[in-house]
N, C-alpha and C positions, 0 to 999 in steps of 0.2 A: 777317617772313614765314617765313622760314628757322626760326627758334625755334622759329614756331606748326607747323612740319610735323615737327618733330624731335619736339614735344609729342605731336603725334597719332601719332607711329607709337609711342612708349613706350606711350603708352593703349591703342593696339591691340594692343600683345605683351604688355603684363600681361593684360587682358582674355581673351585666348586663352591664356595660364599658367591664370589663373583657372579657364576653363573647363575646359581638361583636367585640371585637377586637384578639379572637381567631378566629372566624367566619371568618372576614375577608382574616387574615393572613391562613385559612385553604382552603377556598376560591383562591387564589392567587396559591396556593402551585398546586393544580387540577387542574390550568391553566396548569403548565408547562412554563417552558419557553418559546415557542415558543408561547403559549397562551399571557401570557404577551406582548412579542414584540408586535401582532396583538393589544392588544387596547392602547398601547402605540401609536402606527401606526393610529389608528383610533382617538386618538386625536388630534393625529398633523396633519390629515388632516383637520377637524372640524376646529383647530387652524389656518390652513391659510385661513379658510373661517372667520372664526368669528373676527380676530384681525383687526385695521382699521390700516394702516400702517401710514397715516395722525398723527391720534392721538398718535400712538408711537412715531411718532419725535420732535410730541409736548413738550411731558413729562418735559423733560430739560430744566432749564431756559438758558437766553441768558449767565446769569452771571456767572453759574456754567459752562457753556461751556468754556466761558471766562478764568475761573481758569486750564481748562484741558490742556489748551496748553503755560501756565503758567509754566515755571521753577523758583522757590524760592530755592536758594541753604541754607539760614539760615532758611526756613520751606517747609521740603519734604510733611509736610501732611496740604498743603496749599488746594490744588483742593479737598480733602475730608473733609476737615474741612467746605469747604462752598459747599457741593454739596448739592444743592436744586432743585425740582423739583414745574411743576404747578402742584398745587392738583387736579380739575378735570381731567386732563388726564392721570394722574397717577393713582389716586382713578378709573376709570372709565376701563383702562388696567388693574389692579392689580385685580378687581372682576373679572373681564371675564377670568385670568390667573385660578384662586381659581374655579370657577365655573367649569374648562375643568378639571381641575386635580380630581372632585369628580364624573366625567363620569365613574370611577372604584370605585370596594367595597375598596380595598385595598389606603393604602397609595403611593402617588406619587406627584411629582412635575410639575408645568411648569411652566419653567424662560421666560423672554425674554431677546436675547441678541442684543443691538444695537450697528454697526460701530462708531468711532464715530464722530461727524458732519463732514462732509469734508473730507471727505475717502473716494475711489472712491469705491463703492461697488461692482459693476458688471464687474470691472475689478481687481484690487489688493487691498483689504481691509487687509489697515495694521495693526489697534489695532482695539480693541472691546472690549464691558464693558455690565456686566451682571447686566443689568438695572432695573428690578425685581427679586429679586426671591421670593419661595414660602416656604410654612411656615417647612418643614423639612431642608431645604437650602441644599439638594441635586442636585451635579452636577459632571459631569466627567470630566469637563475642568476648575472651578472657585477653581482658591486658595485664599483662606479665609484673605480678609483683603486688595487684590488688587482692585483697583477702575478700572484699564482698563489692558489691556494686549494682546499680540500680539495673529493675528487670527487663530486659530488654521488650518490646511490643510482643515480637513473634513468639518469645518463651511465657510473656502472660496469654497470649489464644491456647499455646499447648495447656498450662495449668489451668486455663479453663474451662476449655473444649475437652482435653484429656485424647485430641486428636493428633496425629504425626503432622509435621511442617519440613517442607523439605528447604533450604536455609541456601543459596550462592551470593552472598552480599562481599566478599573480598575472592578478588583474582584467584582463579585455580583453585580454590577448594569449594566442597559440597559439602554441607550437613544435613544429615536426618535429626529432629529434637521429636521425642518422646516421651509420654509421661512414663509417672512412676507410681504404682499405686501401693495401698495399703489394704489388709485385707476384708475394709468393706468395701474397698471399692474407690473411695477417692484418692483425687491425684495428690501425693506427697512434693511430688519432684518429676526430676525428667533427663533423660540420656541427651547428651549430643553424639551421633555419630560421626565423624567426619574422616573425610580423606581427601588425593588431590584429583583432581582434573588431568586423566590421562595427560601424559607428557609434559606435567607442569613443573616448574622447580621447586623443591621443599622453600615453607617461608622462614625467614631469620627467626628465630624463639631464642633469646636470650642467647646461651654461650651458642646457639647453632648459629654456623655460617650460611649466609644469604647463597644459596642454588650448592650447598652439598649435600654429596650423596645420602638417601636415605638408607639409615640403616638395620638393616633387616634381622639384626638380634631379637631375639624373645626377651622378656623376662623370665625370670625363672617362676615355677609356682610350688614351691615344699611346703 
């Protein structure tokens, strides 16, 4: 008897997962796309209000910077073998990322992308490395497994301009790119917001399977 009631109540919390996460994705689809873009739009502006540009340059230790400009021709995966970050300002970025991305019912992302140290930002930032991301690892500019990489056009107008760009260059998703300021004022960095295009299939990301369901877990934030 015991079994049979432990059965029934998994049935009924998956069932109600289920549902909310039709709810959602039904949700999403009534925005429309242009619905979408707008709270994609409306995070990343929150985003360049809420992020401390300070603290995101913090993140990095000195010694993992150290390995980034580091060439090991007998270990290419020297600077990602030791990339380490401070935990409070990492922990402290990584919830305020999680906390913007649950401002919609639906599933969505926001990364943070930082130059990296000693790159002139506000004139030609030449590599950048996607210093968080969030827990779908959705992005229209990170290939899966690079630690830095050269800065794409659109994210050098954002660290320019210190203007939003709204991003559809790969099927089904949209990103908003935002900066990131520091508190006189200049751009440090910049959010990608992203999510999918009503009715779209989630993309393959590494161990994710091409068009499965997304899943609508949190992280947790203690």
């Amino acid at each position: 008897m015991r079994k049979g009631r432990v059965l029934g109540v998994l049935v009924a919390v998956c069932g109600s997962v289920l549902l909310t996460i039709s709810a959602h994705a039904e949700d999403q689809a009534k925005k429309g796309s242009e619905g979408v873009i707008r709270d994609l739009n409306e995070i990343a502006r929150v985003a360049s209000v809420m992020l401390d540009g300070e603290v995101c340059r913090r993140i990095m230790t000195e010694r993992a910077i150290g390995y980034l400009s580091k060439i090991d021709p007998r270990d290419p995966w020297a600077a990602s073998d030791n990339f380490d970050v401070h935990h409070e300002a990492y922990i402290e970025t990584k919830k305020t990322l999680i906390r913007l991305s649950r401002l919609v019912p639906y599933a969505c992302d926001v990364n943070l992308w930082m130059p990296l140290p000693g790159e002139p930002v506000s004139s030609d930032p030449g590599k950048i490395q996607i210093l968080i991301r969030n827990v779908n690892e959705w992005s229209q500019f990170w290939t899966w497994g690079a630690l830095t990489q050269e800065t794409p056009e659109v994210m050098r107008q954002v660290l320019q301009t210190g203007r939003r760009e709204t991003v559809r260059q790969k099927p089904g998703m949209v990103s908003v790119l935002a900066p990131v300021f520091d508190s006189l004022g200049d751009t440090v960095g910049l959010v990608e917001v992203v999510a999918l295009e009503p009715n779209a299939a989630p993309p393959q990301v590494h161990a994710r399977t091409a068009g499965a369901p997304i899943t609508d877990g949190s992280p947790t934030l203690e």
